[in-house]
C-alpha positions as CSV (number, residue, x, y, z in Angstrom):
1,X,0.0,0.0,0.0
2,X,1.2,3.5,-1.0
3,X,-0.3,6.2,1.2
4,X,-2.5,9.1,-0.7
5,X,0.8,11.8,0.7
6,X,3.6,9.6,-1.2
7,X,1.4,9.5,-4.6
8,X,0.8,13.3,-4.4
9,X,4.2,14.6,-3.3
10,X,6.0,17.4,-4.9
11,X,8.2,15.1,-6.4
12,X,5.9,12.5,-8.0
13,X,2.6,15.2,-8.5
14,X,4.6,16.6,-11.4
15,X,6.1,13.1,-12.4
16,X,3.2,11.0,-12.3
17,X,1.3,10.4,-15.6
18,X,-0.6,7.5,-15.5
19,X,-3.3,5.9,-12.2
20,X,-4.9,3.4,-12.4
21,X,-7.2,2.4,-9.1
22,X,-9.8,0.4,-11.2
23,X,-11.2,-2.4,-9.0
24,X,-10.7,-0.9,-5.6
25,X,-13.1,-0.3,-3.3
26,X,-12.3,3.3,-2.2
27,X,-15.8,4.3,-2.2
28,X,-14.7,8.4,-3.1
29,X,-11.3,10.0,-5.0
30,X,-9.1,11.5,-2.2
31,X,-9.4,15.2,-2.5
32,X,-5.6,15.5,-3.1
33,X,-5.7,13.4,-6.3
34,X,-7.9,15.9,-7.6
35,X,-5.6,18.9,-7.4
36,X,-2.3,17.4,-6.7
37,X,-1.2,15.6,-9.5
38,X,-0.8,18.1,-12.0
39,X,1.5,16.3,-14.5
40,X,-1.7,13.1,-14.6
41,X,-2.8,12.2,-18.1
42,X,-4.5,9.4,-17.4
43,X,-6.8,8.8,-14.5
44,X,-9.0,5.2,-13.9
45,X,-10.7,4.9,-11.6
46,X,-13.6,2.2,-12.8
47,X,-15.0,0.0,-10.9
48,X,-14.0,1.7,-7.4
49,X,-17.5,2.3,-5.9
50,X,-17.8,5.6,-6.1
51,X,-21.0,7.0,-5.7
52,X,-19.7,11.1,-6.1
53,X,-17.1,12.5,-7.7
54,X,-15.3,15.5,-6.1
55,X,-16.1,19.1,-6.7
56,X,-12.6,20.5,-7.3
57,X,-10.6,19.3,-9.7
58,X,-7.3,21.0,-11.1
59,X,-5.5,18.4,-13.5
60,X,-4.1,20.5,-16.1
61,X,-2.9,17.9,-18.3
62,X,-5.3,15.2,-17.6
63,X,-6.3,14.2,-21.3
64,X,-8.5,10.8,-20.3
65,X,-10.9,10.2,-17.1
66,X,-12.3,7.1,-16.8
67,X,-15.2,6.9,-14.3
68,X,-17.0,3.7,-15.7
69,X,-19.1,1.2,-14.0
70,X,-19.0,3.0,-10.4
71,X,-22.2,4.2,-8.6
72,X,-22.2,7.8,-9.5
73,X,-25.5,9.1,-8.3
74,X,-25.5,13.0,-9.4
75,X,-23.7,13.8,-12.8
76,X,-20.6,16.0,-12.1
77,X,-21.2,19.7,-12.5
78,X,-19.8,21.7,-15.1
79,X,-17.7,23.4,-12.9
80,X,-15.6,20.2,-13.0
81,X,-14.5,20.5,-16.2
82,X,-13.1,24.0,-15.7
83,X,-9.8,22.2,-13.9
84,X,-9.9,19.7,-16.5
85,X,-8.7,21.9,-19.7
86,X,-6.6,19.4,-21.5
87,X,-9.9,16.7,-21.2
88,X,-10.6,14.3,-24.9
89,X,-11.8,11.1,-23.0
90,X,-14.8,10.8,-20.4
91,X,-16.2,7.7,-19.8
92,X,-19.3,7.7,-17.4
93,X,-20.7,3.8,-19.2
């Protein structure tokens, strides 16, 4: 197990371009993966259980999110996609 701090240190926030939590049960994204990881292009997080996604997001490269087969209950707002400039790939299936 790598604790949320280590992923989104200074060092690897910038360096990190590639998660994939698909088939975890972590129920929500941590906060800090939302605005931390600024050099992320690629985000999974299917299949976790999630039944929100956060509010804040600030992921300036992220290019593809993938959501899919989770328990989202309310559709993101649009606000979310301000912090999500570089965004070509959202999968909500």
């Amino acid at each position: 197990e790598i604790p949320v701090d280590q992923i989104c240190s200074d060092r690897l926030g910038t360096a990190l371009y590639k998660l994939s939590l698909s088939g975890n049960r972590v129920h929500s994204i941590p906060d800090q993966l939302t605005v931390k990881l600024t050099g992320l292009r690629v985000l999974d997080v299917s299949q976790c259980d999630l039944h929100s996604v956060p509010d804040k997001w600030d992921l300036p490269s992220l290019k593809k999110l993938n959501l899919s087969h989770n328990r989202i209950l309310k559709c993101p707002s649009q606000s979310v996609f301000r912090g999500l400039p570089q965004l070509e790939h959202l999968d909500l299936y």
